[in-house]
N, C-alpha and C positions, 0 to 999 in steps of 0.2 A: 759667438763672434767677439763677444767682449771680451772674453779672456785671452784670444788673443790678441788684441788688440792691444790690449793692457800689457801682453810680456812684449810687445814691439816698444811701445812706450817705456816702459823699465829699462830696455838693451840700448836705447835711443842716446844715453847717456854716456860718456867714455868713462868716469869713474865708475859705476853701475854697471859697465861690460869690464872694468878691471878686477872686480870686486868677483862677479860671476867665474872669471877666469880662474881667480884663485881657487874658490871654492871646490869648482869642479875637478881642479887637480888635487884638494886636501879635504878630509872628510865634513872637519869641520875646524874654524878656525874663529877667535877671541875678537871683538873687536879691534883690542888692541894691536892683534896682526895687523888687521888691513890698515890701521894707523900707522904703525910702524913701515911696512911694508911699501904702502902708498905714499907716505911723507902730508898724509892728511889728516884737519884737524880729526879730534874726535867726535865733533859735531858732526861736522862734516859726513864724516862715515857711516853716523850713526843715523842722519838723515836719509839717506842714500840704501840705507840694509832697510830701514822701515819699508821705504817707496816697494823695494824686492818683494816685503814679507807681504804688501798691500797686495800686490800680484801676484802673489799667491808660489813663487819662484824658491825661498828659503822657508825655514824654519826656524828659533831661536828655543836655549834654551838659558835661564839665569842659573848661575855657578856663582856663589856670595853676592862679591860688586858688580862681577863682568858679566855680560851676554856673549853667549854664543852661536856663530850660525852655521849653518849646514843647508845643502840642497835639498828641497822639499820631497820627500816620499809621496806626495800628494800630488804632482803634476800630474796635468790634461797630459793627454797624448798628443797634443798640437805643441804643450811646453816641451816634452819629453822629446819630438823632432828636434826642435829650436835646440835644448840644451846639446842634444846628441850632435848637430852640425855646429856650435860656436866655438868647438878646439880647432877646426880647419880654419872657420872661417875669421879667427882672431890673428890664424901663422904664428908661425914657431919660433920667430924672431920677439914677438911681444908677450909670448910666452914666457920665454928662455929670459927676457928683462922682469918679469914677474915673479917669476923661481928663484931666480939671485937674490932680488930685493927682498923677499920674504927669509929666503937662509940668511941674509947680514941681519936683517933683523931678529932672528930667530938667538943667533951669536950672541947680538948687543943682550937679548932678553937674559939669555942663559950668563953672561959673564957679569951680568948688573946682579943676578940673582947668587953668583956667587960671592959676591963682594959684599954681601949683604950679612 
């Protein structure tokens, strides 16, 4: 009962259910996505994917400076409901504003990185 309890309290949050959303449409994405993407600090962010990884919800993996997260291979089957129902129950309208944000920002990454 604790664990799920625990993924109710991780989802309880709106950056924390925006952050979930992403993941679960991209296999795995940089902090600095959900920075960009969110228009959040990287504190912020990075606050927030700990709370996830506490609940046992993602996974991280260090790549040099950055971290990166992905959806846990590890869920309960109480998570793995929960994750399986949060693309309906997020609607396709705050999806479809999540998917934009993350390609502009994906753009700004890629044209910074050319100019470099």
């Amino acid at each position: 009962m604790d664990t799920l309890s625990d993924t109710f309290k991780a989802l309880s949050d709106e950056t924390r259910l925006r952050i979930m959303t992403l993941l679960l449409e991209n296999d795995e994405l940089c902090v600095c996505d959900f920075v960009g993407a969110l228009g959040e600090t990287q504190s912020k962010v990075s606050r927030h994917l700990r709370y996830l990884y506490h609940a046992g919800l993602v996974k991280d993996r260090r790549q040099g400076l950055w971290m990166h997260y992905r959806l846990s291979p590890d869920l309960t089957a109480e998570q793995a409901v929960i994750m399986a129902a949060l693309p309906q129950a997020v609607g396709e309208d705050q999806k479809k504003e999540l998917r934009h944000a993350l390609a502009r920002w994906f753009a700004e990454k890629t044209a910074a990185c050319e100019t470099q």
